[in-house]
Every structure is written in C-alpha cells, then in structure tokens.
PABAMAR-965057 format. One record per residue (C-alpha): residue number from 1; z, x, y. Coordinates in pm, whole numbers, plus 50000, padded with zeros to 5 digits. Layout:
! PABAMAR-965057
+------+-------+-------+-------+
| dogu |     w |     u |     v |
+------+-------+-------+-------+
|  NUM |     Z |     X |     Y |
...
+------+-------+-------+-------+
! end
This chain:
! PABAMAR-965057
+------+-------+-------+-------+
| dogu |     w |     u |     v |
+------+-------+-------+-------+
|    1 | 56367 | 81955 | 65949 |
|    2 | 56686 | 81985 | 66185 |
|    3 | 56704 | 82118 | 66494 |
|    4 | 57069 | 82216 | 66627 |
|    5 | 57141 | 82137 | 67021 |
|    6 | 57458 | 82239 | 67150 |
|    7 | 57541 | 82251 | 67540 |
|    8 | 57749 | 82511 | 67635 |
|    9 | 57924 | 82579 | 67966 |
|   10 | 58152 | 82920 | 67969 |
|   11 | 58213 | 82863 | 67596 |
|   12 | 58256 | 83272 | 67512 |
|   13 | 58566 | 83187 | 67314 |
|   14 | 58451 | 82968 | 67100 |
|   15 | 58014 | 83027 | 67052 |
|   16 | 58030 | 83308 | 66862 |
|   17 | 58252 | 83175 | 66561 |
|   18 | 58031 | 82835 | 66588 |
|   19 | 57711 | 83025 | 66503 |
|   20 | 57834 | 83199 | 66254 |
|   21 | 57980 | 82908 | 66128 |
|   22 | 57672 | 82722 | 66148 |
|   23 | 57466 | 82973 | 65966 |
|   24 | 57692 | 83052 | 65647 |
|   25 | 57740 | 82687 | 65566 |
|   26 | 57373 | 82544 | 65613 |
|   27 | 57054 | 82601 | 65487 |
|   28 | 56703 | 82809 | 65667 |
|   29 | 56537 | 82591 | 65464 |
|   30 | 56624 | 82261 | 65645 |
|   31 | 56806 | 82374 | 65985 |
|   32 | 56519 | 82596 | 66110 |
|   33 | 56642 | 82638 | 66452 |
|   34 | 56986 | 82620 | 66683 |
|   35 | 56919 | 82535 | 67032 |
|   36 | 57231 | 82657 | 67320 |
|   37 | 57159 | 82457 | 67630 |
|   38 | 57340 | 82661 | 67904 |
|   39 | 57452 | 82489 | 68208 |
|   40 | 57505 | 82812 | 68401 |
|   41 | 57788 | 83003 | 68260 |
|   42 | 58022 | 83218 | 68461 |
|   43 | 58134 | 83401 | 68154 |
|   44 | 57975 | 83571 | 67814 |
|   45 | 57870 | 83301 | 67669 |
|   46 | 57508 | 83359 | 67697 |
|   47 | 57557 | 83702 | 67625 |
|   48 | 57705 | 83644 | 67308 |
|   49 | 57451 | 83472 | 67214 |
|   50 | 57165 | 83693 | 67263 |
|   51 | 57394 | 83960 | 67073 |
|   52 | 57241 | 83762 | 66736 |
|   53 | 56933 | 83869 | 66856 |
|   54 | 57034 | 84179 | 66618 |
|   55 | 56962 | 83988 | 66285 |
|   56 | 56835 | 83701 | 66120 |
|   57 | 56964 | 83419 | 65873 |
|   58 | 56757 | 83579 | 65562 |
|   59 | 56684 | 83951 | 65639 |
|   60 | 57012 | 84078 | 65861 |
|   61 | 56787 | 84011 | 66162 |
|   62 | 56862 | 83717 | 66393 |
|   63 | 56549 | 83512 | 66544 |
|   64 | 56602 | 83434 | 66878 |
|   65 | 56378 | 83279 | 67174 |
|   66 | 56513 | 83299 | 67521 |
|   67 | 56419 | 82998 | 67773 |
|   68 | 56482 | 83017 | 68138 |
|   69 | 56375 | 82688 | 68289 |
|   70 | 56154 | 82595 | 68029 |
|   71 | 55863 | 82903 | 68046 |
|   72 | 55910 | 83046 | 67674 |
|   73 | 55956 | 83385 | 67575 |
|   74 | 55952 | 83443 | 67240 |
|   75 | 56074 | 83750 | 67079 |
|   76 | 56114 | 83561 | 66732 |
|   77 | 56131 | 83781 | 66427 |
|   78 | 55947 | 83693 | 66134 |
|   79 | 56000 | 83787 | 65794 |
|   80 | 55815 | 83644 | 65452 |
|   81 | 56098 | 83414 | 65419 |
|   82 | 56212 | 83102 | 65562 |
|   83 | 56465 | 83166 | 65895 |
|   84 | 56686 | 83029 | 66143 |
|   85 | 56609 | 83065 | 66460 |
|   86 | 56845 | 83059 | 66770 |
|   87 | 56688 | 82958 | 67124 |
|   88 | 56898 | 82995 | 67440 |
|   89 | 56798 | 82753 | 67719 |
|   90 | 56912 | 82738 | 68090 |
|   91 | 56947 | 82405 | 68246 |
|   92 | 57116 | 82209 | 68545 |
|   93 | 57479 | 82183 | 68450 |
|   94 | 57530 | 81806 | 68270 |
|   95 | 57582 | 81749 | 67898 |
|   96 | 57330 | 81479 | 67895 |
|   97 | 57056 | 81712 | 68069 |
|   98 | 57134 | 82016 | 67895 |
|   99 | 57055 | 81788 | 67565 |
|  100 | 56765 | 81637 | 67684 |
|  101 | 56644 | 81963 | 67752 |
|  102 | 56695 | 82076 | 67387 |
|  103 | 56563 | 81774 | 67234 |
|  104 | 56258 | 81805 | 67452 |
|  105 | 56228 | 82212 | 67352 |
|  106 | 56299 | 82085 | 66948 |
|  107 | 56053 | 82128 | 66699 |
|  108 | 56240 | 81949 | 66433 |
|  109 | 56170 | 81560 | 66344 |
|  110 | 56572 | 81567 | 66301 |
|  111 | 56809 | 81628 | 66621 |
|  112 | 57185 | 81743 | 66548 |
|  113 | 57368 | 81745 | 66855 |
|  114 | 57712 | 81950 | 66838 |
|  115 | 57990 | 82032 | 67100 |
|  116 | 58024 | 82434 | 67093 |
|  117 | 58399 | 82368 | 66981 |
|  118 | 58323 | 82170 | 66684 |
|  119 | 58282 | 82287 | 66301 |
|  120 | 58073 | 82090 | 66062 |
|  121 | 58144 | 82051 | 65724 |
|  122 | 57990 | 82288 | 65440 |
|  123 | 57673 | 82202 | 65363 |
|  124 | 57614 | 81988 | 65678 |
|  125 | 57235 | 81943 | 65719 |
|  126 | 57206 | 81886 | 65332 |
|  127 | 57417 | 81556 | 65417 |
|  128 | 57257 | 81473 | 65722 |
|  129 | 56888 | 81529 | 65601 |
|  130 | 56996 | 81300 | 65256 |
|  131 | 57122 | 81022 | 65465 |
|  132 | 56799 | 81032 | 65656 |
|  133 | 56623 | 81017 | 65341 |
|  134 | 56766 | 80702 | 65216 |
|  135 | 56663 | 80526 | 65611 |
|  136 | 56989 | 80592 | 65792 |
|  137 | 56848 | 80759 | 66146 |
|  138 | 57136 | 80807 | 66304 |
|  139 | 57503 | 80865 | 66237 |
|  140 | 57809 | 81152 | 66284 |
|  141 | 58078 | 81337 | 66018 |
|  142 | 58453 | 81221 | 65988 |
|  143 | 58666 | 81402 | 66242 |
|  144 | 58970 | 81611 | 66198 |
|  145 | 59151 | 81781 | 66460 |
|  146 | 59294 | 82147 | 66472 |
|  147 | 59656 | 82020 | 66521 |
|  148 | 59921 | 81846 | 66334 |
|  149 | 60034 | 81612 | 66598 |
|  150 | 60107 | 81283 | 66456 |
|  151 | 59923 | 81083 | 66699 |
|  152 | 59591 | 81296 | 66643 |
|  153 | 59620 | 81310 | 66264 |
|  154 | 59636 | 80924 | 66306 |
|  155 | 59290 | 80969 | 66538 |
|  156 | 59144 | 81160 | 66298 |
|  157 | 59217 | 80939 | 66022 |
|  158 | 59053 | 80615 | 66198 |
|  159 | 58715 | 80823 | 66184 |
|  160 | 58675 | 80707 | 65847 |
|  161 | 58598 | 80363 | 65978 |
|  162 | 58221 | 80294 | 66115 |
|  163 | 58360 | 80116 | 66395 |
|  164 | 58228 | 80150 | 66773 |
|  165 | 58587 | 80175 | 66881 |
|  166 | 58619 | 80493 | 66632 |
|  167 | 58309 | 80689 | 66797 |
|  168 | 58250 | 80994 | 67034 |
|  169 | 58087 | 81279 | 67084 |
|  170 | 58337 | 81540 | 66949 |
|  171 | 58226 | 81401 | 66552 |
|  172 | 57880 | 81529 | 66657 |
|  173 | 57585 | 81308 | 66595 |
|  174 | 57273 | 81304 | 66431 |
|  175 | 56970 | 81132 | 66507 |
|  176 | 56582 | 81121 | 66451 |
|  177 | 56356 | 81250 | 66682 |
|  178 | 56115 | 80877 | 66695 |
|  179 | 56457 | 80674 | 66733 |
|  180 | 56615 | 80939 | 67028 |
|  181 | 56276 | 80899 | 67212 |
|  182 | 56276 | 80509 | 67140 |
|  183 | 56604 | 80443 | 67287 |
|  184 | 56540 | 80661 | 67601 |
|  185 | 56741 | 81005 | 67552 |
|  186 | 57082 | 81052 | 67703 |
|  187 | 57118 | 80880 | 68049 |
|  188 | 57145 | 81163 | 68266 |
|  189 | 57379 | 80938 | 68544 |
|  190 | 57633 | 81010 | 68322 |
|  191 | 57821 | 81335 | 68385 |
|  192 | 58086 | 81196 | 68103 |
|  193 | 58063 | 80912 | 67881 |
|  194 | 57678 | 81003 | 67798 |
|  195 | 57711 | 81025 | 67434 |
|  196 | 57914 | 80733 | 67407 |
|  197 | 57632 | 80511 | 67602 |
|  198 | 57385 | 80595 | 67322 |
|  199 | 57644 | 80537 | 67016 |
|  200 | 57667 | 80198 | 67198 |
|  201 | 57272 | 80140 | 67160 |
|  202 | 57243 | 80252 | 66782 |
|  203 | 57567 | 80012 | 66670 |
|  204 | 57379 | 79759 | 66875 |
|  205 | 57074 | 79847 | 66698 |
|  206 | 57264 | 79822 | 66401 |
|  207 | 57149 | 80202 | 66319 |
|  208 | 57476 | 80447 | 66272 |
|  209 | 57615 | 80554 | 65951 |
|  210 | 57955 | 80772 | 65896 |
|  211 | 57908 | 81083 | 65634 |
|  212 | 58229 | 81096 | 65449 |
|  213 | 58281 | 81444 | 65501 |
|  214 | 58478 | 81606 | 65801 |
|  215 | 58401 | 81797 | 66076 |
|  216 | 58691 | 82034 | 66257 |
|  217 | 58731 | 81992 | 66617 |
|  218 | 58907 | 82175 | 66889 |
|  219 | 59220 | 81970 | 67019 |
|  220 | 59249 | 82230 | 67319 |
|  221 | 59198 | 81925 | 67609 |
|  222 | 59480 | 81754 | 67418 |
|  223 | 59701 | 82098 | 67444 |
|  224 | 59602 | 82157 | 67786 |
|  225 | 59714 | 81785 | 67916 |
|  226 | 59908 | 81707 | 67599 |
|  227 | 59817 | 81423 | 67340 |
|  228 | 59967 | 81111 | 67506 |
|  229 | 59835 | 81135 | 67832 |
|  230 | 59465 | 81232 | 67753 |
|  231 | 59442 | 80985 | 67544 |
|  232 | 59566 | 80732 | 67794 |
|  233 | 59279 | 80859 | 68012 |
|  234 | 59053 | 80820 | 67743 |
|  235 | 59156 | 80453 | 67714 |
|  236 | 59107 | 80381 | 68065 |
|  237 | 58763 | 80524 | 68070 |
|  238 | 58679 | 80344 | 67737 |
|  239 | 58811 | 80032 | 67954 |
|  240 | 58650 | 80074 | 68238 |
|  241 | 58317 | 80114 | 68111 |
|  242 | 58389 | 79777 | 67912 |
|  243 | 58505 | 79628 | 68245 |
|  244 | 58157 | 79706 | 68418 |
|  245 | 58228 | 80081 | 68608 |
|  246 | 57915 | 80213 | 68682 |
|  247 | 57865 | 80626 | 68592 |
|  248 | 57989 | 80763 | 68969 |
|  249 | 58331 | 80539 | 68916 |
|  250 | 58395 | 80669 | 68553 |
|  251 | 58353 | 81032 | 68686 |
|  252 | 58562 | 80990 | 68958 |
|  253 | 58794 | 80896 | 68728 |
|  254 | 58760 | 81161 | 68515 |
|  255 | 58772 | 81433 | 68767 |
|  256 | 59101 | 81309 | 68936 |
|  257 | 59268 | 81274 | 68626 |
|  258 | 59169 | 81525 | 68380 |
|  259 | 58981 | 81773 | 68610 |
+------+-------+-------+-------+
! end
C-alpha cells in the first residue's frame, strides 16, 4: 500500500488544508498512512497536525503516531475498519533527510512523496497504485499552477511531456519502496536540487512514467520573486548542475539569489 511523506518546515498555512485534502480524495484502503517529516518548525505547523489526532479517516477519529527522533509513540486508534493513519516525525532540517527519514519510518511497499503546498488529483493513490500494477515504479502527476500568468500556464502545460527537462519535485513523485532503496535514497548533500538528482537516475534507468491527471501547486515563490526572475534562477541551477556544480555551489547559489 502507499505511504504519504511530506517534509514540512513552518508550513501552518498551508498543512492543514493538505490533509484534509489528502484524506477526502484517497482511499484507507490503499493510502494507509501520511507521514509529516518536520524539520523544526518555528510556527503551528506541528501543532496542527496533532489537532487530527481528534478523529480518524473511517470513524470521525484521526490515527496519529508521534515520532521524536525516531523512538515511537504510538497512540494509534483502531477501529474494525480499515484507517489512515497520520505520523508526525522530527528530523534535522533538509528535504532530502526529512524524506529519508519517512521512507525509512514507512510501512508501505509504495512511497508518495508530496511538498506540503501541493494538491493531488482526486483519486490519487488509485492512479498511482494502477500504474504500479501494470510495472511502472516510479513516476509524478501533470502540474498546474495556482495562477494565471502566461508564462506558468505555459510551465504547466509542458508537464504533459515525460521529458527530464519537464521534471521536479513540486509534481510530487511516486516510487516503490525496492527501487528507492536500490538507487540509494535522496542524497542528503543536497540542501536543493535533491529530488531532481533522483528523477535524473530513474529517466536514466529508463523507469518514470507521467499520470495524465494534474496536481495543483502553490505558485507563492513565483509571487514572492515574481515569475521571470525565479525562473531564471531555476535555469541557472538546472545549468549549473549540467555544467558539473557540485551540491555546496548550487546552494550557494540558491541562497544568494532566492534566499
């Protein structure tokens, strides 16, 4: 079944609506657990989440295990039917850690890994569990983004495409448990950039498949530094990395540019 990781770092405006979003359009039958992977938020974010401790998926009760530094408490509530559980984890702050961490912690044989502002399509995990079924391990949704700016409708459009070039972490990505552990996890040198390094092993692997349904994602870094010039730093990081920057430069990079 799936297992949900999402990494969260002060998120409290947007990690509420996302698990409520995630629960009313997937099923306790296939995602049987949603794993936040806090990096040390400053904010409510963890709160919120242990306020659906009050209910679950099935029975108005929420499941919910909370993990500090790995030593599991459970306080799971159990029901005679099937349920979703949510599991908070802390970790050191780093998307690729905080995912390692919840793939590690996962007890499904299917990893969904989601950014806390992005909004999978209905039915999500029915998709991704069928495309597993017919051998595709690994793949994302079709992207659309939360504005109507020309140049980002045009982005979102090019999603469509399984091309490398049209890949990152904001479509989410899916991906078995055996192939994740055979291609090494997330490379944890990489404070950016880390989901894009393992898109670039599955294409190479020739193992990455586009579900022709769309996912909603937050354009707020695009509002905050407006459309043109993000995405001008995004092409210089894409380039760099081509050109042979190692994690530290790309970083750098990232931190003087886009902060």
């Amino acid at each position: 079944m799936i297992s949900i990781i999402i990494p969260t770092l002060n998120e409290e405006a947007q990690i509420g609506k996302l698990l409520e979003h995630l629960l009313a359009n997937s099923s306790a039958t296939i995602t049987r657990e949603i794993i936040i992977v806090d990096g040390g938020s400053k904010d409510n974010t963890k709160r919120i989440v242990q306020d659906f401790s009050n209910f679950t998926k099935t029975s108005n009760k929420k499941a919910f295990n909370y993990i500090d530094n790995s030593v599991i408490d459970k306080k799971t509530i159990t029901d005679e039917k099937t349920e979703t559980s949510i599991l908070l984890l802390n970790s050191e702050k780093g998307r690729a850690k905080q995912m390692n961490l919840g793939a590690k912690m996962a007890s499904g044989d299917i990893l969904y890994f989601l950014h806390a502002d992005s909004f999978p399509p209905k039915n999500f995990d029915r998709h991704i569990l069928n495309q597993v079924k017919k051998g595709n391990e690994a793949g994302c949704f079709r992207m659309q983004f939360d504005s109507s700016h020309w140049w980002l409708r045009l982005a979102s459009w090019f999603t469509k495409f399984n091309w490398r070039a049209c890949r990152g972490g904001d479509q989410s990505q899916f991906i078995t448990k055996s192939l994740f552990k055979a291609i090494g996890q997330f490379d944890e040198n990489y404070c950016i950039y880390e989901d894009n390094i393992l898109i670039n092993e599955l294409y190479a692997r020739k193992q990455f498949v586009v579900i022709n349904k769309k996912l909603k994602s937050s354009a707020r870094m695009y509002r905050k530094h407006g459309v043109l010039k993000l995405q001008y730093f995004y092409w210089n990081i894409y380039l760099k990395k081509w050109l042979g920057a190692n994690a530290d430069e790309i970083y750098s990079y990232y931190k003087k540019n886009v902060g």
